[in-house]
DOTI-542790 format. One record per residue (C-alpha): residue number from 1; x negated, z, y. Coordinates in Angstrom, 3 decimals, decimal comma, always signed. Each point is the difference from the previous one (the first is absolute). Example, Ala and Ser with C-alpha at 12.3 -4.5 7.8 and 13.67 -1.06 7.14 Angstrom:
% residues 2
R:n:X:Z:Y
R:1:-12,300:+7,800:-4,500
R:2:-1,370:-0,660:+3,440
***
This chain:
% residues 353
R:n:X:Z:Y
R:1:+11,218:-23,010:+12,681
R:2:-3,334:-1,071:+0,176
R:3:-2,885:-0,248:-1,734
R:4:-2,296:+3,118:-0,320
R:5:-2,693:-0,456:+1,941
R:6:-2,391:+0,144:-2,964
R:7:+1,789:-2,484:-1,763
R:8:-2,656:-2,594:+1,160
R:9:-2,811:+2,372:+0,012
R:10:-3,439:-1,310:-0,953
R:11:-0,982:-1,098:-2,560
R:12:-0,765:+1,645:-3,588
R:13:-2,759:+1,995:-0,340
R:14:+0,694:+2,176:-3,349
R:15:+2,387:+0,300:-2,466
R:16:+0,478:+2,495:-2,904
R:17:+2,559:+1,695:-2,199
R:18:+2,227:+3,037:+1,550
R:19:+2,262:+2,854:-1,439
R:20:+2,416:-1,827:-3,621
R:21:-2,829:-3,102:+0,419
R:22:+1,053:-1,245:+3,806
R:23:-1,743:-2,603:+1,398
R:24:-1,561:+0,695:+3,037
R:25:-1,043:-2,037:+2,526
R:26:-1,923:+1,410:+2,788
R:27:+0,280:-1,613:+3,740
R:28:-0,058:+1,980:+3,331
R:29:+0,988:+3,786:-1,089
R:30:+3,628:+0,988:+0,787
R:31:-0,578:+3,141:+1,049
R:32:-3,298:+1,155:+1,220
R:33:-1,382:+3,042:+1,884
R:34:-2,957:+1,383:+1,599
R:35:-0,719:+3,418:+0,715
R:36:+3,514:+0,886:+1,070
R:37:+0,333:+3,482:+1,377
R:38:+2,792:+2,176:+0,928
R:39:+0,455:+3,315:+1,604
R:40:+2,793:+1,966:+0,832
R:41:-1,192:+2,753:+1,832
R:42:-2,641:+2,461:-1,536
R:43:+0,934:-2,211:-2,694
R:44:-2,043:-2,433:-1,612
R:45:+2,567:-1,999:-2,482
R:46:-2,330:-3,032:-0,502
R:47:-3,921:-0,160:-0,045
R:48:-0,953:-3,215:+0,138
R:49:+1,878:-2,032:-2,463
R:50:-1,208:-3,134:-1,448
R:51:+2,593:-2,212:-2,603
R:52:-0,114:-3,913:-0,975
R:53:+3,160:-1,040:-1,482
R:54:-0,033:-3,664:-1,490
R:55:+3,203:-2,307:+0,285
R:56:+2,431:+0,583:-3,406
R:57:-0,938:+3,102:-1,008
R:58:+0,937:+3,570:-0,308
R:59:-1,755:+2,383:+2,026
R:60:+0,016:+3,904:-0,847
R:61:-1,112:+2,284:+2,310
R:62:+0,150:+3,524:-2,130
R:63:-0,452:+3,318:+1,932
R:64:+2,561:+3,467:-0,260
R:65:+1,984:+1,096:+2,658
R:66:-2,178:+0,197:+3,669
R:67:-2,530:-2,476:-1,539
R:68:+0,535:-2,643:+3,007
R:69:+1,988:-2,714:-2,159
R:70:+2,810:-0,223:+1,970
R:71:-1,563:+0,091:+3,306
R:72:-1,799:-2,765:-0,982
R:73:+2,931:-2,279:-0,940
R:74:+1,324:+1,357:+3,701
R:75:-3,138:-1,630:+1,272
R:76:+0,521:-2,880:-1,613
R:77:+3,571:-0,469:+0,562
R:78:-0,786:+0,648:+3,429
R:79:+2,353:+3,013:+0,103
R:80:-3,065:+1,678:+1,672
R:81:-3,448:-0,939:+1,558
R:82:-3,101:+0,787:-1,579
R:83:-2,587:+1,772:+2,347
R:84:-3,126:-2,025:-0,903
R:85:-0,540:-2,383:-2,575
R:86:+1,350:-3,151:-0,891
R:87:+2,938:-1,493:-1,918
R:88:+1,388:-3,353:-0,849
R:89:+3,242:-1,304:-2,111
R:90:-0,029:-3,386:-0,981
R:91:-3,015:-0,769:+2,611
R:92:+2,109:+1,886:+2,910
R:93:-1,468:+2,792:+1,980
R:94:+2,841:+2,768:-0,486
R:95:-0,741:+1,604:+3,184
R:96:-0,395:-3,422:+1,892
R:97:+2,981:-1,906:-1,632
R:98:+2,251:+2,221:-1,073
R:99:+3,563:-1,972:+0,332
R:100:-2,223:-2,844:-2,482
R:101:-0,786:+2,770:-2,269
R:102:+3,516:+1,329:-0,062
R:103:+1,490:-3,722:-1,086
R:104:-2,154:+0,200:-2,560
R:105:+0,029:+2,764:-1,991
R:106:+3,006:+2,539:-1,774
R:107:-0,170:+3,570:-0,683
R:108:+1,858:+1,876:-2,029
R:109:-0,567:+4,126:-0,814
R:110:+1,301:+3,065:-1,462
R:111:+1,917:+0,186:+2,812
R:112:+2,889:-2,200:-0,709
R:113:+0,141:-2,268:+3,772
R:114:+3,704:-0,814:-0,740
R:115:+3,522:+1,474:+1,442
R:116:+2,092:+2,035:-2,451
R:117:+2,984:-1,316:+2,340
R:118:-0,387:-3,672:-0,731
R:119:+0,593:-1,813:-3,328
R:120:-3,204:-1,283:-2,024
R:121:+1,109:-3,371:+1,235
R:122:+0,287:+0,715:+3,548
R:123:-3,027:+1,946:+0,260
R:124:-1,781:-3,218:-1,325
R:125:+1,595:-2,249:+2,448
R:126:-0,718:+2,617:+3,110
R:127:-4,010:-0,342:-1,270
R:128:+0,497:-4,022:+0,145
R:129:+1,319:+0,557:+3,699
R:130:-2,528:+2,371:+1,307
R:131:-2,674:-2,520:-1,514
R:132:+1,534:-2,948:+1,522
R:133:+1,026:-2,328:-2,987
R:134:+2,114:-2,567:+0,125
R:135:+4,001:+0,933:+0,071
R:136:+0,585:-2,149:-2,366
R:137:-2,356:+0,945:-2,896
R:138:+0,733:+3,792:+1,130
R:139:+2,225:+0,574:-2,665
R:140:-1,577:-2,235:-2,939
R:141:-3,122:+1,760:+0,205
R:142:+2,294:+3,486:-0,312
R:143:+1,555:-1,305:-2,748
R:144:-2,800:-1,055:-1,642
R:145:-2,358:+3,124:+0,319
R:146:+3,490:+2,497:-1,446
R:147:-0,468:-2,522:-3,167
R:148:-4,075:+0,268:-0,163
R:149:+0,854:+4,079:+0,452
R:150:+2,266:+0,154:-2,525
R:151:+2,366:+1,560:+2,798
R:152:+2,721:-2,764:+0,028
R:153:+2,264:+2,090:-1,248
R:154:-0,315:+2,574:+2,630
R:155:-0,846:-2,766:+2,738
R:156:+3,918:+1,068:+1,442
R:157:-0,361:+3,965:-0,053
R:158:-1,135:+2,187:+2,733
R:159:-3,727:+1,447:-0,296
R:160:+1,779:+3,510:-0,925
R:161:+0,714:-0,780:-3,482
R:162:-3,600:-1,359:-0,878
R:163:-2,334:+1,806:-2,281
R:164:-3,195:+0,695:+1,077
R:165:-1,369:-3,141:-2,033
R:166:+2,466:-2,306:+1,701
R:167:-1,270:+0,901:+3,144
R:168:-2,959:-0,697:-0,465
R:169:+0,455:-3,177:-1,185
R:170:+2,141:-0,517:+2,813
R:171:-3,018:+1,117:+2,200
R:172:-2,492:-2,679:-1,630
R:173:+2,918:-2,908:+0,558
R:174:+0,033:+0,811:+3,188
R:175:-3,695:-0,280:+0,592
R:176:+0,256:-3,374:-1,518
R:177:+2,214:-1,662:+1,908
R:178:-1,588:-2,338:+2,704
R:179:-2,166:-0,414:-3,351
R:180:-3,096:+1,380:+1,322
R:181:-3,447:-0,997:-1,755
R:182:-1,246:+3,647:+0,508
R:183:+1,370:+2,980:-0,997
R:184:-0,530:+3,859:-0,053
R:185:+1,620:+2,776:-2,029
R:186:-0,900:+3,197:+0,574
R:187:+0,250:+2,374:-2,783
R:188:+3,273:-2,308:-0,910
R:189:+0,791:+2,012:-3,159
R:190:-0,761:+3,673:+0,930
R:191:+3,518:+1,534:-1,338
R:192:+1,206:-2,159:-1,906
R:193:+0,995:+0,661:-4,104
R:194:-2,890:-1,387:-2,323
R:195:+3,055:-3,232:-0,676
R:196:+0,073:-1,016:+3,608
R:197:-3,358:+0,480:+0,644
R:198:-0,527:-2,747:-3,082
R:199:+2,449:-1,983:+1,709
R:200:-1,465:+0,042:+3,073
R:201:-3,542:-0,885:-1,480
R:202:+1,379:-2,888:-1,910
R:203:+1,002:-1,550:+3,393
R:204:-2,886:+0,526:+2,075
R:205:-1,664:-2,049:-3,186
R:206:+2,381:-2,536:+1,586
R:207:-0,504:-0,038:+3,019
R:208:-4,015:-0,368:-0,619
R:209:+0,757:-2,879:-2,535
R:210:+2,126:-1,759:+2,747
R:211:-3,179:+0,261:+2,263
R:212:+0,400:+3,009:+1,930
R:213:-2,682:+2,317:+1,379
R:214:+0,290:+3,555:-0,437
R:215:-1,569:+3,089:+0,999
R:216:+1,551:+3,097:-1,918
R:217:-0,426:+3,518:+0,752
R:218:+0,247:+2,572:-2,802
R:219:-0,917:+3,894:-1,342
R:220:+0,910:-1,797:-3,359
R:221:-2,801:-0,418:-2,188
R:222:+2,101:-2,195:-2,358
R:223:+1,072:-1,428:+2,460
R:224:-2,983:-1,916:+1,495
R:225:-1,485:-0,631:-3,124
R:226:+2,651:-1,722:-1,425
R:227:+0,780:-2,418:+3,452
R:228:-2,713:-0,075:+1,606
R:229:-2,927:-2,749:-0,177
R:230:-2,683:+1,910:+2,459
R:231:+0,379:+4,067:+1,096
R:232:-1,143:+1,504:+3,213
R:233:-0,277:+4,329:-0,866
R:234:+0,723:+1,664:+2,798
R:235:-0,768:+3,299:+1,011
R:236:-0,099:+2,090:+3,226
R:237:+0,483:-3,435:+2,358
R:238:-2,955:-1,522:-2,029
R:239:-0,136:-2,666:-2,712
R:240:-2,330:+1,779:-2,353
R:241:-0,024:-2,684:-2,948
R:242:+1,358:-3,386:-0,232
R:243:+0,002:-2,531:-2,925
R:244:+2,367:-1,251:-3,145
R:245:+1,688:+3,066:-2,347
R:246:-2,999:-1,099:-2,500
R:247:-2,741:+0,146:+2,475
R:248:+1,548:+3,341:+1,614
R:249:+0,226:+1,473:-4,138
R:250:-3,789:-1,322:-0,879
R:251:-1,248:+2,312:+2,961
R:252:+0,425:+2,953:-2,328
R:253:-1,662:-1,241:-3,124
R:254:+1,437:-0,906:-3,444
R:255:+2,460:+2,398:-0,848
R:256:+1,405:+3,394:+0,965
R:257:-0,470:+3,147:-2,231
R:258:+2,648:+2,760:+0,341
R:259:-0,004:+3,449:-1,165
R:260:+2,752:+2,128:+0,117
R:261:+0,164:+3,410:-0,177
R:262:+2,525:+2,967:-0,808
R:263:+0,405:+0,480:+4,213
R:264:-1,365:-1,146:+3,044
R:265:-2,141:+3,654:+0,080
R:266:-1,404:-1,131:-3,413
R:267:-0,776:-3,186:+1,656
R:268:-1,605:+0,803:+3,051
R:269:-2,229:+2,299:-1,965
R:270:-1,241:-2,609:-2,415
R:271:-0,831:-2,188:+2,675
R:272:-3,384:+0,689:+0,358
R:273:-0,584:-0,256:-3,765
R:274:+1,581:-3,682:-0,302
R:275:-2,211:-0,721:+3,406
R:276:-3,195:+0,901:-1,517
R:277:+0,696:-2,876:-2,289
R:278:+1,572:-2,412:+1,785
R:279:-0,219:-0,871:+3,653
R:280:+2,948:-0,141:+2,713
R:281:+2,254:+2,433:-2,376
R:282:+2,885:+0,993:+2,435
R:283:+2,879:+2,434:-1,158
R:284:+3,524:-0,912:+0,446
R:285:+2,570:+2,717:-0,828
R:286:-0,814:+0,989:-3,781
R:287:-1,850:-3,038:-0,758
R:288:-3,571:-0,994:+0,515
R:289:-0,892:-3,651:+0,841
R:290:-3,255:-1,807:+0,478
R:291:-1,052:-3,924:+0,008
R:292:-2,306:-1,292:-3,038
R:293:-1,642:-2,631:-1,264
R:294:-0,302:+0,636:-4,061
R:295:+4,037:+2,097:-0,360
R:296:-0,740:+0,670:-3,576
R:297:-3,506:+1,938:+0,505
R:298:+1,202:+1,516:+3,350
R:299:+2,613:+1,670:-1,987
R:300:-1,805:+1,226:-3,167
R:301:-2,906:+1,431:+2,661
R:302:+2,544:+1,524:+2,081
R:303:+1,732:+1,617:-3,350
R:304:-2,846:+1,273:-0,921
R:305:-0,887:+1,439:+3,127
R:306:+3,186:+1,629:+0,562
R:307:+0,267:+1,503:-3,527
R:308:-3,896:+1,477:+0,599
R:309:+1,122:+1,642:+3,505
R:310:+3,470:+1,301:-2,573
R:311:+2,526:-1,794:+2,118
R:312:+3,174:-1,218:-1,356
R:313:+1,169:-3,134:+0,282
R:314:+3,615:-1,465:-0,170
R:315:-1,210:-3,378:-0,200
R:316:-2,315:-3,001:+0,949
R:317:+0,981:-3,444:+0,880
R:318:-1,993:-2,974:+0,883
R:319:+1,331:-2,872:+2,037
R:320:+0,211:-3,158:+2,661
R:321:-0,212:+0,920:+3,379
R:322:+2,710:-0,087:+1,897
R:323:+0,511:-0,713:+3,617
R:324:+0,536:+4,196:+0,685
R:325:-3,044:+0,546:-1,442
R:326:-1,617:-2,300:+2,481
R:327:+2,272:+1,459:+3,105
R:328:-0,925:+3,764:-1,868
R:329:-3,639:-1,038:+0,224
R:330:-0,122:-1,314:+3,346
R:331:+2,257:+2,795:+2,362
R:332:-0,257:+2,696:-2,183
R:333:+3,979:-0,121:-0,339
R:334:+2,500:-2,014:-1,602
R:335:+1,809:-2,517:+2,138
R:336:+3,061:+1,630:-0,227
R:337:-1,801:+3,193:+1,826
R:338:-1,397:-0,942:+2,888
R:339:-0,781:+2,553:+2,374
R:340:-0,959:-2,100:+3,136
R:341:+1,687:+0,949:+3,277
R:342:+3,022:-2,080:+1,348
R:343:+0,893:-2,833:+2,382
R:344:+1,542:+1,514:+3,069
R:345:+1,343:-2,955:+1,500
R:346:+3,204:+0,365:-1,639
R:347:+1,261:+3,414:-0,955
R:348:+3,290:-1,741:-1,405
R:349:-2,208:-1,328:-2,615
R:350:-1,539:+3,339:-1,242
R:351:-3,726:-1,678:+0,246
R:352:-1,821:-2,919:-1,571
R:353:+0,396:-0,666:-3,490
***
């Protein structure tokens, strides 16, 4: 196969450490794009998207359901065309050179893009046809992705008797085998059991230590902060913040105070009590939660307070940040809750996630 066409991209012009201490090196960006928008109908699924993704490095692009993420990896993947905007992969206009783009990149999804019919094996092998690879390294490169999986053992079974882990794993093989220097998973571990989800991380760590790009969609919070080297929040078709976790986290101050109460009645009530002393107190079921800079005096001037106005309290905790308090802070819901209208350019799908 050859080359990626930013393998002899110009020259260095920063480097710096990424997500576990990566080395980055910085050339022409992988993926890059400019004001992208989308509608589908009275729809407006993207607003103007803008996202720099450097060469080896994870990619998160956080949102809940109806956020826009996955319409944006079907611009990119050139699955659909954006309305206005622009947007390149590896240098390559998507909407101008779209069979390049295509030999280039893999994508893999919740979805599972496999036949239940065929064997692991033979779905491999029909992927290594439809992407035109040599017959005669066909069926080492299936053999050798079932061993990377840890799905050898099943390589000879139909699809049927797979667990939901296999076939995803199955699904990311798959994307990987005409070996592309690109790839995008979107929301790759939505379902899966807290094991295979591990199991699936500990691969795409892999597959970015081999060299591979990767953009990542996710409602995880965990998720992206523990893969991801930059993180694009998206909300409503709009990237509304953009940074590292640790930039994203320092937005909100210090630490995070929490007071919980008996109920979420108790809590909303004492709201206004814990916001005369603190600023950006929000309430989230029976606890209160605010961003500080001193945690220590927040909470003995929020006590005292509270025990002034004859509140109870259940307790008060103070904290790091977290990546849902930054998402919280931002939208107004979790990630997880997203309320934003869906896609309607394919039904099947039940809308954008």
């Amino acid at each position: 196969m050859a080359a990626p066409p930013w393998s002899g991209g110009p020259a260095i012009v920063r480097s710096g450490e990424g997500r576990e201490g990566r080395r980055q090196v910085s050339r022409a960006p992988a993926i890059e794009v400019r004001g992208v928008t989308k509608r589908f109908g009275d729809v407006e699924a993207l607003g103007g998207v803008d996202l720099v993704v450097e060469p080896g490095t994870v990619y998160g692009l956080l949102g809940p359901n109806g956020a826009g993420k996955t319409t944006t990896v079907r611009v990119l993947t050139t699955i659909i065309t954006p309305d206005s905007g622009t947007a390149e992969v590896l240098g390559l206009d998507v909407t101008k050179h779209p069979q390049e783009v295509r030999a280039s990149i893999g994508l893999a999804g919740q979805y599972a893009a496999v036949d239940e019919v065929l064997t692991g094996r033979e779905n491999l092998e029909l992927v290594g046809q439809l992407t035109h690879q040599p017959k005669s390294t066909i069926r080492a490169r299936a053999t050798e992705l079932l061993e990377r999986f840890d799905l050898t053992h099943a390589g000879d079974r139909s699809l049927k008797t797979y667990s939901g882990g296999m076939r995803r794993r199955l699904d990311l093989a798959a994307s990987l085998v005409h070996r592309p220097p690109v790839l995008f998973l979107d929301e790759p571990t939505t379902g899966l059991d807290p094991k295979s989800r591990n199991d699936l991380w500990d691969l795409i760590r892999e597959l970015v230590a081999d060299g591979t790009t990767l953009l990542l969609t996710t409602q995880y919070l965990e998720e992206a902060d523990v893969l991801a080297d930059r993180i694009a929040v998206i909300d409503r078709g709009t990237v509304i913040a953009e940074g590292t976790a640790g930039e994203l986290k320092s937005q909100l101050g210090a630490t995070v105070l929490e007071v919980a109460f008996p109920d979420d009645a108790a809590a909303a009530g004492a709201l206004a009590t814990v916001g005369a002393v603190v600023a950006g107190a929000e309430t989230d079921g029976s606890l209160v939660r605010a961003p500080v800079h001193d945690g220590a005096r927040a909470a003995m001037e929020v006590l005292r307070a509270l025990d002034d106005a004859s509140v109870d309290v259940s307790g008060i905790t103070v904290r790091e940040p977290s990546l849902d308090d930054v998402f919280l802070s931002l939208t107004g819901h979790r990630a997880e809750e997203g309320d934003a209208p869906p896609d309607v350019d394919d039904p099947d799908r039940g809308g954008d996630r």
